[in-house]
PyMOL Python script that loads the backbone (N, CA, C, O; Angstrom):
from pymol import cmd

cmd.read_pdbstr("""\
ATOM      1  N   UNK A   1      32.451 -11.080  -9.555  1.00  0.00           N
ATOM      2  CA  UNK A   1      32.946 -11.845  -8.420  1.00  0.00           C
ATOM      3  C   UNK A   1      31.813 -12.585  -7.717  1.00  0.00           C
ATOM      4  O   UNK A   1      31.976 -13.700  -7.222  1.00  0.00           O
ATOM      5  N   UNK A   2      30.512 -11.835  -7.691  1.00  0.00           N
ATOM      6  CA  UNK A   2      29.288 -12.446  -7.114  1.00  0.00           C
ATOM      7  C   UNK A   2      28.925 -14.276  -7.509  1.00  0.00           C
ATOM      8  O   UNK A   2      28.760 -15.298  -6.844  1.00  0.00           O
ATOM      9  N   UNK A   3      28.932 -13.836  -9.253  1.00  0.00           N
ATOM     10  CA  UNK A   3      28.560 -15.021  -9.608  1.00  0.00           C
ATOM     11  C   UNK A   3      29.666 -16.070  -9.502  1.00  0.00           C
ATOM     12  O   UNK A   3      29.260 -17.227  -9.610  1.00  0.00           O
ATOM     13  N   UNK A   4      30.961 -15.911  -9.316  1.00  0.00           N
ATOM     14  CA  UNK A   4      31.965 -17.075  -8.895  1.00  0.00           C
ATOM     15  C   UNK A   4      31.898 -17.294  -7.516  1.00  0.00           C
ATOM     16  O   UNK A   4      32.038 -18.483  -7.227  1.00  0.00           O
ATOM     17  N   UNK A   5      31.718 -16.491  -6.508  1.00  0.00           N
ATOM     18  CA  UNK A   5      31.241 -17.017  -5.808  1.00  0.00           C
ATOM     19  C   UNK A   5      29.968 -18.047  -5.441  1.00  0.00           C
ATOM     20  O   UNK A   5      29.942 -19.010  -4.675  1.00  0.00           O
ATOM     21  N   UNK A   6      28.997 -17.507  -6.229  1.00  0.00           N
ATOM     22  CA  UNK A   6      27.676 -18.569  -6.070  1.00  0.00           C
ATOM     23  C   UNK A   6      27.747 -20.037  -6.985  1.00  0.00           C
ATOM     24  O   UNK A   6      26.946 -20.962  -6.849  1.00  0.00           O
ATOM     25  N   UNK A   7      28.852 -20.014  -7.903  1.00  0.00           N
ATOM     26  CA  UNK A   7      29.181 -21.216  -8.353  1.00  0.00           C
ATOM     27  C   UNK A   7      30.013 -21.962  -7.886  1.00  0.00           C
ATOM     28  O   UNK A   7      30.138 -23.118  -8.292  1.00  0.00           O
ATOM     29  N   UNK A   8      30.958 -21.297  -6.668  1.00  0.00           N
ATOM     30  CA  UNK A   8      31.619 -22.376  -5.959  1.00  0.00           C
ATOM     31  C   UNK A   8      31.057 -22.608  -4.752  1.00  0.00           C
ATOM     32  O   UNK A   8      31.703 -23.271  -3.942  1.00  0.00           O
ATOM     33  N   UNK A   9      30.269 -22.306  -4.541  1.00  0.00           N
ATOM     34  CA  UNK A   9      28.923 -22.385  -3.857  1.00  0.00           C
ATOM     35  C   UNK A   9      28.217 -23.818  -3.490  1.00  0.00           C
ATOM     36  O   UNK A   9      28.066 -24.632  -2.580  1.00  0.00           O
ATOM     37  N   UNK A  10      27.823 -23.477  -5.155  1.00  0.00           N
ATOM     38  CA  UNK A  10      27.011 -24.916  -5.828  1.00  0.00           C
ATOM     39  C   UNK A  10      27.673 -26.078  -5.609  1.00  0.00           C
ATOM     40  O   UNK A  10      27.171 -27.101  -5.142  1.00  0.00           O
ATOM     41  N   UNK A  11      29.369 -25.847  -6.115  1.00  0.00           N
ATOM     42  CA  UNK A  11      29.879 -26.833  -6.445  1.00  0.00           C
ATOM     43  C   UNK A  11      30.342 -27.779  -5.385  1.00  0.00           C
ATOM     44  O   UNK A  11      30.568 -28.983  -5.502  1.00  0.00           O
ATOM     45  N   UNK A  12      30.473 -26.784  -4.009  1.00  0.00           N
ATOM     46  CA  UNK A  12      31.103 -27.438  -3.004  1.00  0.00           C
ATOM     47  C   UNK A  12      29.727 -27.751  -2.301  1.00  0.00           C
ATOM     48  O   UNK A  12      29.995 -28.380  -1.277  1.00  0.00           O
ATOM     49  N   UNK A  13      28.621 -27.607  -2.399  1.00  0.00           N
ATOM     50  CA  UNK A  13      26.869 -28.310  -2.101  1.00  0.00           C
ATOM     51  C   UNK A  13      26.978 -29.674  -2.648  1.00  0.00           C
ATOM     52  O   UNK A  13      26.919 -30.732  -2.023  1.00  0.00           O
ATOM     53  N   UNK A  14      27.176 -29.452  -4.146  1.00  0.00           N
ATOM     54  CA  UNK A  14      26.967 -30.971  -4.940  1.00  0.00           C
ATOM     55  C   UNK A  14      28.322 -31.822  -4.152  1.00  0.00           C
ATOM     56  O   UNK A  14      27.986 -32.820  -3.514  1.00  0.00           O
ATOM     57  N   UNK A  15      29.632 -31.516  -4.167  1.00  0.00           N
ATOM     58  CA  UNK A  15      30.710 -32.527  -3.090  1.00  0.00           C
ATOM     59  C   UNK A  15      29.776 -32.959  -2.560  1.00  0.00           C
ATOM     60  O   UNK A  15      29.267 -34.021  -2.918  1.00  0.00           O
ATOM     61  N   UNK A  16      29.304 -32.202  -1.530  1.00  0.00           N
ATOM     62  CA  UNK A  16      29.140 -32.772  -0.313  1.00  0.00           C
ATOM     63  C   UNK A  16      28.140 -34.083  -0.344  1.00  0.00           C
ATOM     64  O   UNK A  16      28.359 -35.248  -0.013  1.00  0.00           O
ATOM     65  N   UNK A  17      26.952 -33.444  -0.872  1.00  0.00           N
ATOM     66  CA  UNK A  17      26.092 -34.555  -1.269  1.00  0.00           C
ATOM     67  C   UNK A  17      26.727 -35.978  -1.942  1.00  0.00           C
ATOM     68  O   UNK A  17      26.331 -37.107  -1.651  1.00  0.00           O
ATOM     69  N   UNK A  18      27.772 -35.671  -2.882  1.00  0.00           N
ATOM     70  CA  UNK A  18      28.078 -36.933  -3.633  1.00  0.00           C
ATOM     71  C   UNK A  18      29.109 -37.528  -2.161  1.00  0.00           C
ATOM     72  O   UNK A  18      29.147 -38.700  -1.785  1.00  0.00           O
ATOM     73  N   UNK A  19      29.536 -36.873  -1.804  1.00  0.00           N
ATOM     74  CA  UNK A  19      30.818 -37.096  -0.413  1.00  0.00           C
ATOM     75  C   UNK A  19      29.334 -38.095   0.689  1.00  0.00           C
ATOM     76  O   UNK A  19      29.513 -39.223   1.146  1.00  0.00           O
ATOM     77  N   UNK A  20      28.274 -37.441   0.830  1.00  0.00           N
ATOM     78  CA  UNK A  20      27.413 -38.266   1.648  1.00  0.00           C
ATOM     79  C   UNK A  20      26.772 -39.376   0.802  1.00  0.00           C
ATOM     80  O   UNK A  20      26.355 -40.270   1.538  1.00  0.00           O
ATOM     81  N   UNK A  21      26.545 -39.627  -0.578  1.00  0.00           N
ATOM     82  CA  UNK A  21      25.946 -40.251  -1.354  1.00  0.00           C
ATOM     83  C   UNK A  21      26.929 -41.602  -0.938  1.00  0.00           C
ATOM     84  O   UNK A  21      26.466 -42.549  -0.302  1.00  0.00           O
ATOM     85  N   UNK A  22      28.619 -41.529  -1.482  1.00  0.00           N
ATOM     86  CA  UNK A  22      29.708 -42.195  -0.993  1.00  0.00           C
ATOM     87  C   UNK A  22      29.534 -43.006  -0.017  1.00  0.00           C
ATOM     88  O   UNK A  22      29.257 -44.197  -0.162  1.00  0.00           O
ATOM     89  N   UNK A  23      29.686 -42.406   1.099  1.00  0.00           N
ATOM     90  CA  UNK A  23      29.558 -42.994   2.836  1.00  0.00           C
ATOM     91  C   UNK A  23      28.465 -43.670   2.906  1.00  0.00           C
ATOM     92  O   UNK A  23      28.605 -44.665   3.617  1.00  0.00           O
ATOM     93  N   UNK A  24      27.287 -43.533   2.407  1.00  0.00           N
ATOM     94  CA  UNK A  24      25.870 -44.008   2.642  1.00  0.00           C
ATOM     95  C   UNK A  24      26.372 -45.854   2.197  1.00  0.00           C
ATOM     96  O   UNK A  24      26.426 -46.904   2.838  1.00  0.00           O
ATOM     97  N   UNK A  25      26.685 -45.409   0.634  1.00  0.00           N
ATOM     98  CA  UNK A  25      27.042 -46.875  -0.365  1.00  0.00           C
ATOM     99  C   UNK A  25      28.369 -47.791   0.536  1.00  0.00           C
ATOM    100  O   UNK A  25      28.300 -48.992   0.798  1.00  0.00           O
ATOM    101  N   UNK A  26      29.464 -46.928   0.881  1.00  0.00           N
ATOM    102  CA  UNK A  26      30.205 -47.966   1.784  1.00  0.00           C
ATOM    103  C   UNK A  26      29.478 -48.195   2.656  1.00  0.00           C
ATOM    104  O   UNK A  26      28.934 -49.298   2.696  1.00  0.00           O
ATOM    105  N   UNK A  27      29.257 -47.332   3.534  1.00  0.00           N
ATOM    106  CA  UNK A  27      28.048 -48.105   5.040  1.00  0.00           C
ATOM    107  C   UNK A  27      27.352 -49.542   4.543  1.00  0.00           C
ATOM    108  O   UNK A  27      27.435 -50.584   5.193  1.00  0.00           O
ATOM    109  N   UNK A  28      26.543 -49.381   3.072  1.00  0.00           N
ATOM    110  CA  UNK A  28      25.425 -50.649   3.116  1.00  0.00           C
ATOM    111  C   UNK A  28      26.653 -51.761   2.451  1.00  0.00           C
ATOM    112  O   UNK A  28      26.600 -52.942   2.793  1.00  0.00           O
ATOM    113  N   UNK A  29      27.621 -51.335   1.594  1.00  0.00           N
ATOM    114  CA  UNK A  29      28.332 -52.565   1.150  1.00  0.00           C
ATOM    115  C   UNK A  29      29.353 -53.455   1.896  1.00  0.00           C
ATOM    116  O   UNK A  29      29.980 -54.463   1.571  1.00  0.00           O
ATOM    117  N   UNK A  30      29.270 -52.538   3.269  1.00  0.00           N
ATOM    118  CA  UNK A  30      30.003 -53.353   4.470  1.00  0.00           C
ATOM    119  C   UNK A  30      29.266 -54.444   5.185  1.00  0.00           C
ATOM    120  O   UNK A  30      29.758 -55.497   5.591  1.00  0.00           O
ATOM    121  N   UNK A  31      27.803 -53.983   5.302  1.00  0.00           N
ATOM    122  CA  UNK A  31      26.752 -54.271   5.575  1.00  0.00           C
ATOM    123  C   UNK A  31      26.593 -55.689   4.954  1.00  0.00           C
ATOM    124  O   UNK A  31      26.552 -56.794   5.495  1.00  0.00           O
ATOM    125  N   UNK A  32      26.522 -55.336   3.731  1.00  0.00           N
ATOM    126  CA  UNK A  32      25.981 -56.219   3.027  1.00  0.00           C
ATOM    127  C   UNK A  32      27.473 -57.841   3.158  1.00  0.00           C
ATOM    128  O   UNK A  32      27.349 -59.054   3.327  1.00  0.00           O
ATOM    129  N   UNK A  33      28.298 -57.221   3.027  1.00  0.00           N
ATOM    130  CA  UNK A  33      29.449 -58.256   3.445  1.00  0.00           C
ATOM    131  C   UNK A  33      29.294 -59.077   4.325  1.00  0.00           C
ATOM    132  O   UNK A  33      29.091 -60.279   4.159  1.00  0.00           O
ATOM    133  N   UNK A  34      29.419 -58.188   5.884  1.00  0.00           N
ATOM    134  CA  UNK A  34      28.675 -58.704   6.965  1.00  0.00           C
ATOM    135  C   UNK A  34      28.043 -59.799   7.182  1.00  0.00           C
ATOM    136  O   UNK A  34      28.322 -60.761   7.898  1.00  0.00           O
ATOM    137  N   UNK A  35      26.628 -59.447   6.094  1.00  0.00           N
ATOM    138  CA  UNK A  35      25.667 -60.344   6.181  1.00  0.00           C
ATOM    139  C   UNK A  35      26.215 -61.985   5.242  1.00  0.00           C
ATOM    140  O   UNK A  35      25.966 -63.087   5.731  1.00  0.00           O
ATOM    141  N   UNK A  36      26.632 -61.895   4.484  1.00  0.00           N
ATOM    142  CA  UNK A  36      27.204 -62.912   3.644  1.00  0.00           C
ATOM    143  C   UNK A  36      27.934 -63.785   4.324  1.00  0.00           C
ATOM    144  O   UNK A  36      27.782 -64.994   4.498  1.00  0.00           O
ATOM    145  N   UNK A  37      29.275 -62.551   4.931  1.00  0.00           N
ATOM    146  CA  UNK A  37      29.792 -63.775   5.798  1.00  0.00           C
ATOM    147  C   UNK A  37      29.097 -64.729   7.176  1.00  0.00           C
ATOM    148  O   UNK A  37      29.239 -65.897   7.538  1.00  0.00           O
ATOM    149  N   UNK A  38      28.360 -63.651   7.651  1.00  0.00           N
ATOM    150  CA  UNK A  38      27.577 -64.456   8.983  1.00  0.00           C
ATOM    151  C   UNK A  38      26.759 -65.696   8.209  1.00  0.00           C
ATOM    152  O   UNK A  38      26.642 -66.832   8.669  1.00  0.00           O
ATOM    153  N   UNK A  39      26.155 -65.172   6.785  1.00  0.00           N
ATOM    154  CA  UNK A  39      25.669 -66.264   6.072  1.00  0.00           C
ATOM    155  C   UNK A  39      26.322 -67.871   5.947  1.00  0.00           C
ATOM    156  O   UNK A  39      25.896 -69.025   6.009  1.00  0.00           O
ATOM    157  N   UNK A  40      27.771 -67.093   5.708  1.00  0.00           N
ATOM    158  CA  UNK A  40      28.487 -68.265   5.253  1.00  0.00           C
ATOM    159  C   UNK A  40      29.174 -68.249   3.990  1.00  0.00           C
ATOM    160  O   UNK A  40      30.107 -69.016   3.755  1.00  0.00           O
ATOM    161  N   UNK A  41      28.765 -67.441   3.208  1.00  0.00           N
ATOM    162  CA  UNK A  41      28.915 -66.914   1.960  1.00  0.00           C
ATOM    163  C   UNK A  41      30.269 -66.495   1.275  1.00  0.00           C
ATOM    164  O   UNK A  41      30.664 -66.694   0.126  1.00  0.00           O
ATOM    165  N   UNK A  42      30.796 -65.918   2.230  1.00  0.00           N
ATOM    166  CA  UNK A  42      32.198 -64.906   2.232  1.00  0.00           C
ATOM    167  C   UNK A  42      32.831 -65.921   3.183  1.00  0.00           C
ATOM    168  O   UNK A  42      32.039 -66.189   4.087  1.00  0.00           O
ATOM    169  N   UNK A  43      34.259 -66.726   3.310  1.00  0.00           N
ATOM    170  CA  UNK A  43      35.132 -66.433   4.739  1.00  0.00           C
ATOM    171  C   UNK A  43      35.535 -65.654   4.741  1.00  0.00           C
ATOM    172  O   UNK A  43      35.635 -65.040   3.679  1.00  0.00           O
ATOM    173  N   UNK A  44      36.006 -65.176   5.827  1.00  0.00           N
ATOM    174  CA  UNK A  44      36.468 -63.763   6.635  1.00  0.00           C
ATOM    175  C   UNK A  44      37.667 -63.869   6.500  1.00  0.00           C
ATOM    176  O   UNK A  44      38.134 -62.745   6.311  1.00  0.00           O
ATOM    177  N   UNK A  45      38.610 -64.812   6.494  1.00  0.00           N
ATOM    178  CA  UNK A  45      39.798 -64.755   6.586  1.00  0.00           C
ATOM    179  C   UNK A  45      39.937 -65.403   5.056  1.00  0.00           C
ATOM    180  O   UNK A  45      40.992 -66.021   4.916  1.00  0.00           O
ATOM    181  N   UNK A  46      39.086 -65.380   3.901  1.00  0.00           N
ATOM    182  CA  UNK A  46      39.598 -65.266   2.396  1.00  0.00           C
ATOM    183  C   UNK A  46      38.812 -64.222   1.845  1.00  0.00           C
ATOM    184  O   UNK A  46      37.710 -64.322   1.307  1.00  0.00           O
ATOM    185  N   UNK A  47      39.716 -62.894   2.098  1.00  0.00           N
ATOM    186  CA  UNK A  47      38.971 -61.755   1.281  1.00  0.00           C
ATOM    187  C   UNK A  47      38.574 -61.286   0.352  1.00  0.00           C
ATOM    188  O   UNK A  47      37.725 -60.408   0.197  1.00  0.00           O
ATOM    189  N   UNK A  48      39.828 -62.468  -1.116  1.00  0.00           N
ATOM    190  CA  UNK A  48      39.180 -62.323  -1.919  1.00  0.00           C
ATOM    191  C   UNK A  48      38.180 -63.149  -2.930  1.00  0.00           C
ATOM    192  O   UNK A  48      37.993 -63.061  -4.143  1.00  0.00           O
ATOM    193  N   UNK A  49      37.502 -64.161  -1.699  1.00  0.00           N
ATOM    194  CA  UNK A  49      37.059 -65.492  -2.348  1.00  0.00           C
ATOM    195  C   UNK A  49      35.682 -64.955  -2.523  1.00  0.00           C
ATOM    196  O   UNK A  49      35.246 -65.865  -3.228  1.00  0.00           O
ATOM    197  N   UNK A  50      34.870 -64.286  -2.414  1.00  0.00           N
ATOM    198  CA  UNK A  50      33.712 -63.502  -2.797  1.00  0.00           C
ATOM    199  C   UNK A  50      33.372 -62.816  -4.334  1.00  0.00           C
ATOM    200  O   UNK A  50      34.012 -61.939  -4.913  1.00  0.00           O
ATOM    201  N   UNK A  51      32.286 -63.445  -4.728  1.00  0.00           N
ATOM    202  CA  UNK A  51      31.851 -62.819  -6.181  1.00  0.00           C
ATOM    203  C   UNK A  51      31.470 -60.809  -5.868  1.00  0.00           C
ATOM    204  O   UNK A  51      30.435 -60.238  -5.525  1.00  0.00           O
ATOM    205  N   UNK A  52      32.333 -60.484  -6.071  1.00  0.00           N
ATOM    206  CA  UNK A  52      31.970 -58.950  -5.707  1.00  0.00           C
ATOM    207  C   UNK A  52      30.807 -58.282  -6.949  1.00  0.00           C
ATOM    208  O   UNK A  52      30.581 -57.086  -7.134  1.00  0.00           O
ATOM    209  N   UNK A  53      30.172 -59.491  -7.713  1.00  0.00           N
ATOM    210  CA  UNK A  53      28.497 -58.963  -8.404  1.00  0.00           C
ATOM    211  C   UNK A  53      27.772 -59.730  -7.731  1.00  0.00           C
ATOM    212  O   UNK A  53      26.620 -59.814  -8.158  1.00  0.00           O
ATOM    213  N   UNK A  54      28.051 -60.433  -6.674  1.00  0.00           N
ATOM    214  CA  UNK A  54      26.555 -61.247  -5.975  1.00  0.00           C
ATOM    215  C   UNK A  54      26.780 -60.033  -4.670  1.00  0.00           C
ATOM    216  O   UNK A  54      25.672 -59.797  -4.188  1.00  0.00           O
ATOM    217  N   UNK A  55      27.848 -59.243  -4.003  1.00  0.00           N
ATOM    218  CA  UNK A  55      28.057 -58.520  -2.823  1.00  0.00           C
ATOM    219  C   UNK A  55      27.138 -57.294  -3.273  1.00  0.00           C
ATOM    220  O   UNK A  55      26.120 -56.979  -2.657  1.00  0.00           O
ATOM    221  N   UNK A  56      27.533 -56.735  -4.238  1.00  0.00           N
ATOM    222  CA  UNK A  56      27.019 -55.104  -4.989  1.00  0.00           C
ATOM    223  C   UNK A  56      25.201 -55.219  -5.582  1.00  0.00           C
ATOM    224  O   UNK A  56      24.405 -54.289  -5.705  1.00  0.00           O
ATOM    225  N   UNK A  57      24.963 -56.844  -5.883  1.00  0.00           N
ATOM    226  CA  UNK A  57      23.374 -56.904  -6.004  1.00  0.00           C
ATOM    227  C   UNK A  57      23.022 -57.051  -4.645  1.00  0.00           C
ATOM    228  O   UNK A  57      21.882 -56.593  -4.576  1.00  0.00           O
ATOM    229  N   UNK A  58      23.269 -57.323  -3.854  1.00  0.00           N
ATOM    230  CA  UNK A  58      22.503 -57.353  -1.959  1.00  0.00           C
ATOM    231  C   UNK A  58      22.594 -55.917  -2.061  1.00  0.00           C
ATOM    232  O   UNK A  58      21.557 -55.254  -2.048  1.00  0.00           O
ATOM    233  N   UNK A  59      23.992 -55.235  -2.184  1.00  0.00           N
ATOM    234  CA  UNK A  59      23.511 -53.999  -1.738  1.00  0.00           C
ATOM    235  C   UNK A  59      22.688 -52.733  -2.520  1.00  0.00           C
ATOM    236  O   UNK A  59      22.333 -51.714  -1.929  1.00  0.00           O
ATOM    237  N   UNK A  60      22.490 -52.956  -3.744  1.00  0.00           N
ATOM    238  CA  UNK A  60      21.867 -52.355  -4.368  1.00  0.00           C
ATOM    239  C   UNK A  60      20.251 -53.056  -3.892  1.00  0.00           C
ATOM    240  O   UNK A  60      19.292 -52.457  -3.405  1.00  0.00           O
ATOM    241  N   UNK A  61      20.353 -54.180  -4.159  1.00  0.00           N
ATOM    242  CA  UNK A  61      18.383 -54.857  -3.009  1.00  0.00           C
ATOM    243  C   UNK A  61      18.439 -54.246  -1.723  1.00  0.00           C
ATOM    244  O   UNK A  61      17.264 -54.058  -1.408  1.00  0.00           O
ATOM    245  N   UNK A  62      19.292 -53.782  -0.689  1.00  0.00           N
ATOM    246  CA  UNK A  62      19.065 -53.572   0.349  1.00  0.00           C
ATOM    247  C   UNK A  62      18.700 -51.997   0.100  1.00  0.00           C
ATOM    248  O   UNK A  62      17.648 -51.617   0.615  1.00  0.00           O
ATOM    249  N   UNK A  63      19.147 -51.442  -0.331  1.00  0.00           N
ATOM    250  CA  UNK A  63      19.050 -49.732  -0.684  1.00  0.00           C
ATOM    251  C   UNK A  63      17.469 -49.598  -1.035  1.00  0.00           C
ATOM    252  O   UNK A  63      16.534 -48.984  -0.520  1.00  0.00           O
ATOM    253  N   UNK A  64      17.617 -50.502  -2.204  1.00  0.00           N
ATOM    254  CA  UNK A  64      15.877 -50.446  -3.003  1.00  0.00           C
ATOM    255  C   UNK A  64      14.707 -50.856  -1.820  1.00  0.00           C
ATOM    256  O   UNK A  64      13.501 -50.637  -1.925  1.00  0.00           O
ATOM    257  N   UNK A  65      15.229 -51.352  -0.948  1.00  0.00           N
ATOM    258  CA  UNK A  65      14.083 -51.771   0.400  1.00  0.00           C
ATOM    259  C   UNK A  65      13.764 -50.869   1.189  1.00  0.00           C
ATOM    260  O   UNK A  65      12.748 -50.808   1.881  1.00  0.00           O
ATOM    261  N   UNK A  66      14.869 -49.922   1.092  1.00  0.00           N
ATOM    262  CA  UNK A  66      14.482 -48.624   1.965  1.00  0.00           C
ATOM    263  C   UNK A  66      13.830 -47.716   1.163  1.00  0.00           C
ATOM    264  O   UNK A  66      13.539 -46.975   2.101  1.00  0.00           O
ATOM    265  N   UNK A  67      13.388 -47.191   0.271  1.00  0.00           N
ATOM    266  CA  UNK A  67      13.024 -46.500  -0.684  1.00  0.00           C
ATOM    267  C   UNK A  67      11.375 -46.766  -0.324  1.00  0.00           C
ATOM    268  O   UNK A  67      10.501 -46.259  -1.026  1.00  0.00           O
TER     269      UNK A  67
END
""", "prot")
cmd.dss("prot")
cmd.show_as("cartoon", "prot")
cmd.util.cbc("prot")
cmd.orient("prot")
C-alpha cells in the first residue's frame, strides 16, 4: 500500500507541474496576441484572421528571452 501511495504521489506532483507548465504557455500566448494586435497585426474584432505559426513563434521567442 506504501508504494501506491508514493506513486500517486508522484503522479499528482508531475499534474501539477504540467497544470503550471499549461497556465505559464496560455499567460505568454495571450500576451503574445496582445502584442500583435496593439501592433496591428491581429484585428481584434477578426479572430480568426491571424497566422497562429507567426502567434506561437513570438511566444516561444518571448519564453526563450526569459531563460
Amino acid at each position: 500500500m506504501t508504494s501506491f501511495s508514493v506513486i500517486l504521489w508522484r503522479v499528482a506532483g508531475t499534474l501539477n507541474r504540467i497544470d503550471a507548465v499549461r497556465v505559464e504557455s496560455e499567460r505568454c500566448h495571450k500576451e503574445a496576441v496582445k502584442q500583435r494586435r496593439a501592433a496591428g497585426v491581429m484585428a481584434e474584432s477578426e479572430p480568426g484572421k491571424g497566422s497562429i505559426f507567426s502567434t506561437r513563434f513570438l511566444v516561444t521567442k518571448n519564453i526563450g528571452d526569459h531563460r
